[in-house]
N, C-alpha and C positions, 0 to 999 in steps of 0.2 A: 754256568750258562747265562743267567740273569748277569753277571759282571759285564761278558762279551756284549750281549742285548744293548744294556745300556750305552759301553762305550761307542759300537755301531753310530745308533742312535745319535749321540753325542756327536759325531764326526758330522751327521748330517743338520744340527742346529747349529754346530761353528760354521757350515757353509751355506747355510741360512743367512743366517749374523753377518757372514762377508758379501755376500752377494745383496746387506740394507734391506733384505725383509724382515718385518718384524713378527715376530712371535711371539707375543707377551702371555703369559701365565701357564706356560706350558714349559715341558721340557723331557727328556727321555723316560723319565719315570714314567710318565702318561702314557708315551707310548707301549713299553714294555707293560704296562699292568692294562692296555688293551680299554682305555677310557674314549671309545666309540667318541663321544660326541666332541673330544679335542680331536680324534684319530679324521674324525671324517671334516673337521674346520680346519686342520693343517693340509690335507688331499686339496683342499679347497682355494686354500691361499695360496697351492705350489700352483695349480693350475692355471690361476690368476696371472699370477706372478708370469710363468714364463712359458703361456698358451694362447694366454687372451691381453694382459695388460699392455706390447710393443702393439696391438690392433690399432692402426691412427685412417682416420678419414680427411680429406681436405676437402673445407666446404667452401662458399663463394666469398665468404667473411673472412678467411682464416681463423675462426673461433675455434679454441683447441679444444675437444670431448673428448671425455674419460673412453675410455676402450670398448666397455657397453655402449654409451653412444656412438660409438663411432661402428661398432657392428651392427646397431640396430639400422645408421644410416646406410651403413653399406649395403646391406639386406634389401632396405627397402629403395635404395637406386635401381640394384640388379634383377628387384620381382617387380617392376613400374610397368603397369600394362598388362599383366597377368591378370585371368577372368579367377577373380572372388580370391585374390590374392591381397590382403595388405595387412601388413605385418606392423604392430605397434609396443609389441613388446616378449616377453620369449617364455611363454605360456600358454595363450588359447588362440593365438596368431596362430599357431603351430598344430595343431590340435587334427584338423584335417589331410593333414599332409601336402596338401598343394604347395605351401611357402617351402618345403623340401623340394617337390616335383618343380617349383617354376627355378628353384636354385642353377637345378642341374642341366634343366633344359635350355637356360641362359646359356652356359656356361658348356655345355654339349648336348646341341640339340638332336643330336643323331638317337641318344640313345633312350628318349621318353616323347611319345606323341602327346603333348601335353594337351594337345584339346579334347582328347578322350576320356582326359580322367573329369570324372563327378564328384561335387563337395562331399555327396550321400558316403563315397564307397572312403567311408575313413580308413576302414583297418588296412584294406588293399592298397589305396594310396603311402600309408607308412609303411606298409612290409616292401612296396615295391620302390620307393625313394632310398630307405636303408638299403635294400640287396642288391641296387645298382649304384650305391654311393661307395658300399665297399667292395664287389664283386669287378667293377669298371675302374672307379675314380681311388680306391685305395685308403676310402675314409673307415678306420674303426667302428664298427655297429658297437658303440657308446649305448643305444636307447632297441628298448625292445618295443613294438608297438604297444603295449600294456601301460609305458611308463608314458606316452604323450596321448593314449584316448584314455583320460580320465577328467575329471571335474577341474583338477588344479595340477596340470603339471608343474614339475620342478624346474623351476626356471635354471639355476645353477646347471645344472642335469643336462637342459636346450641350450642353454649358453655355450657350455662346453663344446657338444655336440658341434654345432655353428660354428665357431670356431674353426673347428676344424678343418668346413667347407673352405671357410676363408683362405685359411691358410694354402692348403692344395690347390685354390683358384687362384690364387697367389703366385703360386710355384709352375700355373700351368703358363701365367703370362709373360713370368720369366723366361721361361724357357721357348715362348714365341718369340719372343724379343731377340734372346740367344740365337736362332733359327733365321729369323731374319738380317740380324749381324751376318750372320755365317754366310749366308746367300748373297748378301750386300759384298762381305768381303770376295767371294767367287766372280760375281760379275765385275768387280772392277780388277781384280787379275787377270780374267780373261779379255777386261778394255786394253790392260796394259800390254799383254802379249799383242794382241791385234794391231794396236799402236805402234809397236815395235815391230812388225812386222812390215805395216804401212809403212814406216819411217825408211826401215833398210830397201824397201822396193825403191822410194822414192831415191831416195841417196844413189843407189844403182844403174838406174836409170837418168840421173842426172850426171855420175861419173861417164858412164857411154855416151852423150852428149858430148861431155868435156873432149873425151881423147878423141873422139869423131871429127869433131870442132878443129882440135890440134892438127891432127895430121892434114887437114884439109888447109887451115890459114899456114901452115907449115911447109904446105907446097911448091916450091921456088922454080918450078916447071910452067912459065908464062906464053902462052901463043902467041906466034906472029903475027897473026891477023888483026886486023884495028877489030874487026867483028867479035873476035873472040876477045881480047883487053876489056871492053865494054860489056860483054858477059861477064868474067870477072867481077869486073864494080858492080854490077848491076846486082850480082849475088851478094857481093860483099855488105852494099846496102842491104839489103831486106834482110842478110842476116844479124846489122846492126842494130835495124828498128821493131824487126818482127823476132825474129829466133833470139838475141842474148834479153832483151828488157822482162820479158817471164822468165826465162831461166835465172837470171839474176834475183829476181824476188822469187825464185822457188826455191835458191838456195838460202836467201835471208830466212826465209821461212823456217828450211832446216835447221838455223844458229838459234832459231829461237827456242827455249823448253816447250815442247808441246804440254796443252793443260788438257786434260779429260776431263771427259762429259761427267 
């Protein structure tokens, strides 16, 4: 049993090892003989590793911070303007619940009246941030209110937690983005139909012109009368200067690619 343990184990420090994190002074034995305070500093580095450290903020500077900075700044963009909300680091910032409550209400204000909650009602404010972050938004209740009303919450613990939000708030703008592609792409397929639709009318209407045009200058049937000859010309004209010079640029028109709006 302890053979298999370790090997397990093993498989999971060589892909450690490959994936350049480092783990120094540790190694399956730790694990397998159950030595808590590597067990809970390796939980720690994976979490890092590939929860919180791809976290990047872009600031006015392009000055590049660590993953913590860059969540504490993202935090405190997204809670700017919230009453008794300002978040300076991920401990007693948290403590009341509001920096949870202003997260969510950014981010979906449907589902927290945020100007109701009171700094007073700690515990309320965290039971209800937690059960509408996983019950709605599909974040893990990570923290129980007991672990963020105390003197010193665990920042690692908040971090984490956080994180999380990010991430999902992350996933949700994607997928607006996604949504509005998708609609962008609808309406201009339905410009293109339209267009083509416009196009064939006009072509249509321009072709009955034509043959109308033909059988009429086609007509070898001339009247005797000087009265009627001079009707004739008189037609012939106006259809020179008035009926072909638009229809002629409405057929340039058709040679040309139409461009949409």
């Amino acid at each position: 049993m302890r053979f298999h343990q370790l090997e397990n184990n093993e498989k999971v420090f060589s892909y450690l090892r490959h994936a350049k994190i480092k783990v120094e002074n540790m190694g399956p034995e730790d694990i397998v003989d159950g030595n808590q305070r590597l067990i809970l500093g390796l939980i720690w580095t994976i979490i890092l590793r590939f929860q919180i450290q791809d976290i990047t903020f872009e600031t006015e500077d392009d000055e590049k911070k660590s993953a913590k900075e860059a969540l504490i700044l993202w935090t405190q963009r997204r809670t700017k303007g919230y009453r008794n909300v300002k978040v300076t680091n991920f401990t007693s910032s948290w403590k009341d619940g509001l920096a949870f409550a202003s997260l969510i209400h950014k981010h979906r204000p449907d589902l927290i009246d945020f100007d109701k909650l009171s700094k007073e009602n700690v515990k309320e404010n965290l039971a209800m941030a937690f059960d509408i972050a996983e019950d709605k938004l599909g974040i893990p209740k990570l923290l129980d209110v007991e672990d963020v009303d105390v003197d010193h919450p665990d920042e690692k613990s908040i971090m984490t937690y956080v994180a999380n939000y990010y991430h999902t708030f992350a996933k949700m703008k994607t997928g607006d983005v996604s949504s509005k592609r998708i609609v962008k792409m609808i309406s201009f397929l339905q410009e293109c139909e339209e267009s083509q639709e416009e196009y064939n009318r006009l072509v249509s209407s321009l072709l009955d012109w034509i043959h109308q045009t033909i059988d009429i200058l086609g007509n070898r049937e001339f009247p005797n009368m000087l009265t009627g000859v001079q009707s004739l010309l008189t037609d012939f004209a106006k259809y020179r200067t008035e009926e072909k010079p638009p229809k002629y640029t409405e057929k340039g028109n058709l040679e040309v690619p139409r461009t949409l709006r």
